[in-house]
C-alpha positions as CSV (number, residue, x, y, z in Angstrom):
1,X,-0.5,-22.1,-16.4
2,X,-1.3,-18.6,-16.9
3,X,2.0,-15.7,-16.4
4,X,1.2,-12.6,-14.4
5,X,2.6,-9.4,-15.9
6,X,4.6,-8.6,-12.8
7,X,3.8,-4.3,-14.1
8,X,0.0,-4.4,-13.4
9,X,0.3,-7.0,-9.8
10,X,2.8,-4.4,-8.4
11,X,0.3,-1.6,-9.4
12,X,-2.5,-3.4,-8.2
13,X,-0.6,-4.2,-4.3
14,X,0.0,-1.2,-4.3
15,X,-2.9,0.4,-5.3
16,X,-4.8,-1.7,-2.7
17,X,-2.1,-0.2,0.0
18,X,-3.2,3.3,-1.2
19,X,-7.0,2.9,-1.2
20,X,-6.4,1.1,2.3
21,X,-4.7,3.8,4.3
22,X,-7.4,6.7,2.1
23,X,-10.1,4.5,3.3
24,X,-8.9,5.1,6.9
25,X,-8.4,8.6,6.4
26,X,-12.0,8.6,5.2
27,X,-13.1,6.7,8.5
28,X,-11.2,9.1,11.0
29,X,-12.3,12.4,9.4
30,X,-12.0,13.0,5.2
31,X,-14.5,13.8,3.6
32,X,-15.1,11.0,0.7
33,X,-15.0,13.7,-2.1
34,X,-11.6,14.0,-0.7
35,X,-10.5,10.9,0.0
36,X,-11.3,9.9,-3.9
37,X,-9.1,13.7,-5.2
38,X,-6.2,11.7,-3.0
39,X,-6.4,8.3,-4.3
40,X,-6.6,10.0,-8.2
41,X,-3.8,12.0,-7.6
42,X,-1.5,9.0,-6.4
43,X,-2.3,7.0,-9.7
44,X,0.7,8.1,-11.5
45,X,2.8,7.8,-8.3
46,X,1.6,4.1,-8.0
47,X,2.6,3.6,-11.3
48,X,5.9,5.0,-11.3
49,X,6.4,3.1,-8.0
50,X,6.0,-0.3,-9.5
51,X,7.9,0.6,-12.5
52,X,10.8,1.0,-10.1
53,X,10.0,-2.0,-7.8
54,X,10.4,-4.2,-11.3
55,X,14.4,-2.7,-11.5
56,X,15.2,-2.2,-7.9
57,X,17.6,-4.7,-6.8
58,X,16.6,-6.9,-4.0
59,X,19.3,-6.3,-1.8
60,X,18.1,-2.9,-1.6
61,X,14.5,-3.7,-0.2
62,X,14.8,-6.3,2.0
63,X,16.2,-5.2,5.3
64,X,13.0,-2.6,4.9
65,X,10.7,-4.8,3.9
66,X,11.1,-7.2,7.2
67,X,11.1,-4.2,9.6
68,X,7.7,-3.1,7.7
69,X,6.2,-6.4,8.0
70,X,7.4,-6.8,11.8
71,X,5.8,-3.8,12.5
72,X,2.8,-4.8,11.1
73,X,2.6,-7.7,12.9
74,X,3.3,-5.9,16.3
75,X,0.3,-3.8,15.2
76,X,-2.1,-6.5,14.3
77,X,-1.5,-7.9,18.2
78,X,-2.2,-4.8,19.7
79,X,-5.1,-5.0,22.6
80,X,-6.6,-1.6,21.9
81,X,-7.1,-0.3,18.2
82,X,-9.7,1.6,16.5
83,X,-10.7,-0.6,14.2
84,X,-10.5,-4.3,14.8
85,X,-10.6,-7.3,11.8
């Protein structure tokens, strides 16, 4: 069985978060030259992020994490967005 270093997945989610909301911004009115300047200058901030996530106690996440996923969800079900999956 292979072990994920827990540093680089953290990163990585939350890069993907990052490049997902830029690429929206891109969509709705960036310009791409733009939207990449963003996404480079968040690279440290992603890191740092997931260093912190590793330390952070769970107890202080949670309650935000469930009202960040419920809202999601109420999102996703919505009859009229601008960009359907």
């Amino acid at each position: 069985m292979d072990v994920i270093d827990l540093r680089d997945f953290y990163s990585q989610r939350l890069g993907i978060v990052a490049r997902q909301l830029i690429n929206r911004g891109i969509r709705a009115r960036w310009p791409h030259a733009d939207g990449q300047r963003v996404l480079a200058a968040l690279e440290p901030v992603v890191t740092a992020t997931a260093a912190r996530a590793l330390t952070t106690p769970l107890d202080k996440v949670a309650s935000t994490a469930i009202r960040a996923d419920l809202a999601s969800m109420h999102h996703e079900t919505q009859y009229t967005r601008l960009f359907r999956s």
